[in-house]
GUDRENRO-451223 format. One record per residue (C-alpha): x, y, z; residue in three letters. Coordinates in steps of 0.5 Angstrom, whole numbers, padded with zeros to 4 digits, always signed. Last residue first. Layout:
% residues N
XYZala ...
% end
This chain:
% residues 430
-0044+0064-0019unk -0048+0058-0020unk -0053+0054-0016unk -0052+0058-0010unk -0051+0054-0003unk -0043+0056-0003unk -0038+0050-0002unk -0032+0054-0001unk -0025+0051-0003unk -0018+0057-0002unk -0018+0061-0007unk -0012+0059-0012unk -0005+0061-0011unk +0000+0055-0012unk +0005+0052-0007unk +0006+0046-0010unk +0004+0038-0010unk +0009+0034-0011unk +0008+0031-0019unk +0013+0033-0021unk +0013+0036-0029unk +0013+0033-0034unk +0018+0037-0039unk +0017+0039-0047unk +0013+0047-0044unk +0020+0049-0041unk +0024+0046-0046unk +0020+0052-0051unk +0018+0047-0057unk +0020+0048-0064unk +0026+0042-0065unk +0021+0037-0061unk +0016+0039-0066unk +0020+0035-0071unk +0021+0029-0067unk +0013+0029-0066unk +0012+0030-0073unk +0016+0024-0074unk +0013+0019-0069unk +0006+0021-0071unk +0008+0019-0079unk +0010+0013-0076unk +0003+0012-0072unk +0000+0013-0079unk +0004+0008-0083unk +0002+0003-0078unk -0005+0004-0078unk -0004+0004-0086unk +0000-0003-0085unk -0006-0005-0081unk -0010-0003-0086unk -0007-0007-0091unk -0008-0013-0087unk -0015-0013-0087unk -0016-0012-0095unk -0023-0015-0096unk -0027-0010-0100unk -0031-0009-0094unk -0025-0009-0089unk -0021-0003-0093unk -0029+0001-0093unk -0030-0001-0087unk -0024+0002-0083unk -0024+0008-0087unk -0031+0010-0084unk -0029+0007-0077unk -0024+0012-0076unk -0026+0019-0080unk -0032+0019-0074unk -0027+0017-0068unk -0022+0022-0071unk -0027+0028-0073unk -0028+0028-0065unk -0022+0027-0062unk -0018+0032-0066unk -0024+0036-0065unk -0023+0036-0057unk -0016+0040-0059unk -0020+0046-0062unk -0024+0046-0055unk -0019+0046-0051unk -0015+0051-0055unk -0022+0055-0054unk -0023+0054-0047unk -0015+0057-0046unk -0016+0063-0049unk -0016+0068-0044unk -0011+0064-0040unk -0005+0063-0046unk -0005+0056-0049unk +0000+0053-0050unk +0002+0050-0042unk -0005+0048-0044unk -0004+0044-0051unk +0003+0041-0048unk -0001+0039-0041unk -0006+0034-0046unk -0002+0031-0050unk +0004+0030-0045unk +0002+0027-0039unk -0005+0025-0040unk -0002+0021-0047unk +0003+0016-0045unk -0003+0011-0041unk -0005+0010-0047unk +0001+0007-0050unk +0001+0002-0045unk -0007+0001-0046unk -0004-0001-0053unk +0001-0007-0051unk -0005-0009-0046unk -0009-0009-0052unk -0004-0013-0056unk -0003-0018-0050unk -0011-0020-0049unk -0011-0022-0056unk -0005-0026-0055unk -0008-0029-0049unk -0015-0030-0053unk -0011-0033-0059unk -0007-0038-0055unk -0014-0040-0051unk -0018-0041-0057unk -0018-0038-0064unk -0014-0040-0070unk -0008-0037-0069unk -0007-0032-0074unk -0011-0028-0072unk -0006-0026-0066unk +0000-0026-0071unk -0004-0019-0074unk -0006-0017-0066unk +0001-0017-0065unk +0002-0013-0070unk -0003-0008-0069unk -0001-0008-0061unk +0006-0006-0064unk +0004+0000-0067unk +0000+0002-0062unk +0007+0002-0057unk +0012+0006-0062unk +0007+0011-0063unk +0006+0010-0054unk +0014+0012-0054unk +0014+0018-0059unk +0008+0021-0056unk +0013+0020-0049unk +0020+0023-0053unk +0015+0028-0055unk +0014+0030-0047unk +0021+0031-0045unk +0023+0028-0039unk +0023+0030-0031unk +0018+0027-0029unk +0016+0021-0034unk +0016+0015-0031unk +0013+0018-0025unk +0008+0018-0030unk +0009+0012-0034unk +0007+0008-0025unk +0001+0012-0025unk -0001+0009-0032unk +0001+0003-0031unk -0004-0001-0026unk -0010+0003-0028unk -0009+0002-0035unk -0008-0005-0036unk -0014-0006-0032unk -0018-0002-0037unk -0013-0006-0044unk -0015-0014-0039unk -0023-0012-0040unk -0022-0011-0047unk -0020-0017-0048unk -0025-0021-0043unk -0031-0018-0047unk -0028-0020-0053unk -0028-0028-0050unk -0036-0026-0048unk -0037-0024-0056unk -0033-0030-0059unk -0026-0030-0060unk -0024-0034-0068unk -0021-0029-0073unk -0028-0026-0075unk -0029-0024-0067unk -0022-0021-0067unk -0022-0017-0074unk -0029-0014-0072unk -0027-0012-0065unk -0020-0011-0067unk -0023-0005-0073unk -0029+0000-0069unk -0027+0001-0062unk -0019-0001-0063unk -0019+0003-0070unk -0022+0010-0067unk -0017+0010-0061unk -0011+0009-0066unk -0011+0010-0073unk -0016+0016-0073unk -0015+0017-0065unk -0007+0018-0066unk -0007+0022-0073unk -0012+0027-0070unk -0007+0027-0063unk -0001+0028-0068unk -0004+0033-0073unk -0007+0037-0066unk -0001+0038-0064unk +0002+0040-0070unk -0003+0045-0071unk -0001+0048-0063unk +0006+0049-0065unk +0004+0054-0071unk -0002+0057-0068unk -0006+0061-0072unk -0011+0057-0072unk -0011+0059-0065unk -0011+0066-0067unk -0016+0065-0071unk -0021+0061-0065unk -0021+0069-0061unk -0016+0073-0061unk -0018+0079-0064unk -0025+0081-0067unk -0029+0084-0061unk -0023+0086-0057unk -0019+0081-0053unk -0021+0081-0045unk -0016+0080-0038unk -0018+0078-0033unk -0019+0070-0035unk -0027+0067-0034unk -0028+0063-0028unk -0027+0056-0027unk -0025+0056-0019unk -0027+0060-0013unk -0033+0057-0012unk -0035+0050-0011unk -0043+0049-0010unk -0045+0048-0017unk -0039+0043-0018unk -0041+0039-0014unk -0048+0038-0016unk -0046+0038-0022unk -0042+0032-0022unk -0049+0029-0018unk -0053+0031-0023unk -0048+0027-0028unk -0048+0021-0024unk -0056+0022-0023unk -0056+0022-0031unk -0053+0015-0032unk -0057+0012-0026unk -0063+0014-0031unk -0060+0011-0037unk -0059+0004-0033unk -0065+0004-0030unk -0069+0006-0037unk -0064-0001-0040unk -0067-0006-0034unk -0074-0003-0035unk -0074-0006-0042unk -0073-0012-0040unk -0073-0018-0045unk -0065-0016-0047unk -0064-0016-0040unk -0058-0011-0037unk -0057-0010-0028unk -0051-0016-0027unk -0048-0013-0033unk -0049-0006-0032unk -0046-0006-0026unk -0039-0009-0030unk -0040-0003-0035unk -0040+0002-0029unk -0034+0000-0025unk -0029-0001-0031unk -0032+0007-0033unk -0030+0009-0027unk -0024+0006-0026unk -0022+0008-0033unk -0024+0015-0032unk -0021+0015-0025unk -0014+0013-0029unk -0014+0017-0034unk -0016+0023-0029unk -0011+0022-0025unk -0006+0022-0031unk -0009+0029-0034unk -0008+0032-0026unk +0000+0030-0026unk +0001+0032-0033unk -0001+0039-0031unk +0002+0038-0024unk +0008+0044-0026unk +0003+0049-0030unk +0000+0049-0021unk -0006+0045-0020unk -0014+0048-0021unk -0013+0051-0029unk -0012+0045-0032unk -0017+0042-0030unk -0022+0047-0031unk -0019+0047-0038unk -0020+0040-0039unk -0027+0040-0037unk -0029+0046-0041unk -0027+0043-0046unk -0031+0036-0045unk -0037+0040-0043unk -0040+0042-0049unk -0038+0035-0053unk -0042+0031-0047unk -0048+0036-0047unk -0048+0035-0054unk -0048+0028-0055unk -0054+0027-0051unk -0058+0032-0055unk -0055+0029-0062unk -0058+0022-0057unk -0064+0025-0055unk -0066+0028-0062unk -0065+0022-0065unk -0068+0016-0060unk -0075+0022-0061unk -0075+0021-0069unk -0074+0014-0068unk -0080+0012-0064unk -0081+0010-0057unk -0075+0013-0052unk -0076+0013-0045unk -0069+0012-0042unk -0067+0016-0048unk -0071+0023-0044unk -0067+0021-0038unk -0060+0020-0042unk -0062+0028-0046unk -0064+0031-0039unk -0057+0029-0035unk -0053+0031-0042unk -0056+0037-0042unk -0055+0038-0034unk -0047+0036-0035unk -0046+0040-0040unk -0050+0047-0036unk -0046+0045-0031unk -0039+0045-0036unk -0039+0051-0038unk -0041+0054-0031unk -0034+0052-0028unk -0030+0053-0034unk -0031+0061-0034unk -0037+0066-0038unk -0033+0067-0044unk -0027+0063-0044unk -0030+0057-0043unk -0037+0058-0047unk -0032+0059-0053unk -0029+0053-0052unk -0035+0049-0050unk -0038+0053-0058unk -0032+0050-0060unk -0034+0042-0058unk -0041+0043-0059unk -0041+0044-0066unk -0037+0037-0069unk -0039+0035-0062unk -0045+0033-0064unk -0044+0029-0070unk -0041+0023-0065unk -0048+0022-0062unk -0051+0024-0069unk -0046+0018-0071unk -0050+0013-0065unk -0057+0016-0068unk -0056+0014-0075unk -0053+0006-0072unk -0060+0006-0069unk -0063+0008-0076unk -0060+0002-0080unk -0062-0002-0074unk -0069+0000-0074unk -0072+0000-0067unk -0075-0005-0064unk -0075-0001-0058unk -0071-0007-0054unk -0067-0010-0059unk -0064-0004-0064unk -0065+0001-0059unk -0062-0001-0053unk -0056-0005-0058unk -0055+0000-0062unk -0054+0006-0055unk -0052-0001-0051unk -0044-0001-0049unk -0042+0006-0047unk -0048+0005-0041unk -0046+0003-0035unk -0040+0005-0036unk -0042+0012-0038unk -0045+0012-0031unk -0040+0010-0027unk -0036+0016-0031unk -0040+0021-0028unk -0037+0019-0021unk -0031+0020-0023unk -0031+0026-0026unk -0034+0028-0019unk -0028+0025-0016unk -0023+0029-0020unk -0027+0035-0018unk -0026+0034-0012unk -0019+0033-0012unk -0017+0037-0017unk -0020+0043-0011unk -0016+0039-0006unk -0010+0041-0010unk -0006+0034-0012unk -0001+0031-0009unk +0001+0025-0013unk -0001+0017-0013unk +0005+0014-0014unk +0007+0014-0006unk +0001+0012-0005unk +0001+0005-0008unk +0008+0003-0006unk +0005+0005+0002unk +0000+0000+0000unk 
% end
């Protein structure tokens, strides 16, 4: 225990708390991650064709929400921001838990979208914004890992409550999902001094998203997270299920595969953080190329195994070289985008940022249905490869071009950093 505790860092108490609630909403992505087709196609007797619209009008959502959440930051704070996300997202999961005809599972499911993609920039910066520039890498590993701890705890919930043949069971599992969100707000509405708008104000017509388009350093940033979520996060939710099921595991096998990448998480990435300290960020995006490159090919040699226990655990292998790769991205990507950003307009960097999440999870799987359609799997791994390699290269070349100060992990020991002290205020907003 005392190994446990000295990787776990020293954070702010109000990361802490806001971290908490984060986890807490993440239970409730859990319990539902895995059903929106499946809720609608099988228990609402929705057409599938239909079921899958509602799932990428989901994913659409963000393409608006996630800028209008980095200018919503900016403009009337992080803190604001994100309630008003989380209060959507509670009212769209409670309309989908009763949902009946097609056109009402669309608009809930945009709506839901909406409010998670509004609220993820506002997230970040808040986040960003509540522990010293130093423990920014620290407070972005945390939160990996409660995400996944959260997440791990919901989907296993969900498996003791789903049943195709109830469709009670599927309204309790949405309705639980917007109270972890409802509880997330609650704590934020009462934590004051925290999320507020930065001092200083451009004039109408400066700054503003041209002037993060106009950011050099961060284009690359963002190049190389879009390229990682294209041929890496997107693939791993759209491609190794298609590809491991056809070469031999059956559902309950994929279930274990993906369960050995959450575990994997949670063990390593405290320990890649303190890893880290002290060593340039590139060389960590770097490294996680390196390992999603040789989660492909060990999944490649996994197919051609044949099914049965070898191919489980060389599956199990590939996911867990992927998820070492993960725990590389809360350190470097994400603390890089906001030691970037100047204060008044961090929102909006958080907010382009989140698009190379959003556009790389709807480019993604349609690349990789098309290669899998006309029968070319192996191609497209290489095509995985050949991205990840372009990733490593622009990360090298963005070495050359970083401030030292903003290319270094910080130390996770928490540092004297003025903030106002935590006050819980009964006003629901400032």
């Amino acid at each position: 225990m005392a190994g446990i505790r000295a990787l776990v860092p020293g954070l702010t108490r109000n990361a802490w708390i806001i971290l908490g609630g984060d986890l807490l909403s993440a239970v409730g992505t859990g319990l539902t991650l895995p059903f929106l087709v499946v809720y609608l196609h099988r228990v609402r007797g929705i057409d599938l064709g239909l079921a899958g619209l509602a799932l990428s009008l989901f994913a659409a959502a963000g393409l608006a929400a996630n800028p209008l959440g980095g200018w919503l930051t900016d403009r009337v704070g992080a803190r604001r921001t994100l309630l008003a996300g989380l209060l959507i997202a509670a009212a769209a999961s409670i309309w989908f838990a009763f949902v009946h005809r097609p056109w009402e599972a669309l608009t809930s499911s945009a709506l839901f979208g909406f409010g998670g993609f509004t609220a993820l920039p506002a997230q970040d910066s808040l986040l960003a914004t509540v522990v010293a520039p130093a423990q920014r890498s620290s407070v972005f590993a945390v939160r990996y890992t409660t995400l996944n701890v959260g997440m791990g705890i919901g989907m296993v919930t969900s498996s003791l409550i789903v049943d195709l043949s109830s469709p009670r069971s599927f309204q309790l599992i949405y309705v639980l999902d917007a109270a972890t969100f409802l509880g997330f707000a609650v704590v934020l509405a009462r934590l004051s001094g925290v999320g507020r708008p930065a001092a200083e104000e451009q004039e109408e017509g400066a700054g503003g998203y041209r002037q993060v388009l106009g950011d050099r350093l961060f284009l690359r940033v963002w190049a190389i997270m879009a390229l990682l979520t294209t041929f890496g996060y997107a693939q791993y939710q759209a491609t190794f299920p298609v590809y491991a099921t056809e070469h031999g595991l059956s559902a309950g096998q994929l279930g274990v595969v993906f369960a050995a990448n959450m575990v994997a998480v949670v063990t390593l990435q405290l320990v890649v953080l303190r890893l880290m300290q002290g060593r340039r960020r590139t060389r960590g995006i770097v490294a996680l190329c390196a390992c999603f490159a040789a989660a492909w090919g060990v999944a490649l040699g996994a197919g051609s195994l044949g099914g049965g226990l070898a191919a489980v655990v060389a599956f199990a292998v590939a996911m867990i070289t992927l998820a070492l790769g993960e725990t590389f991205v809360p350190p470097t990507i994400q603390p890089l985008v906001n030691d970037l950003a100047p204060d008044h307009l961090r929102g909006r960097y958080n907010g382009a940022f989140s698009l190379a999440w959003t556009g790389g999870y709807m480019v993604g799987p349609a690349i990789a249905g098309f290669a899998l359609a006309t029968g070319h799997p192996t191609a497209l791994v290489l095509a995985f490869v050949a991205g990840f390699a372009l990733a490593a290269l622009a990360a090298l070349d963005l070495e050359r071009r970083l401030p030292p100060e903003a290319n270094r992990v910080g130390e996770a020991e928490a540092e004297p950093f003025d903030v106002e002290p935590v006050e819980l205020v009964h006003a629901s907003a400032e």
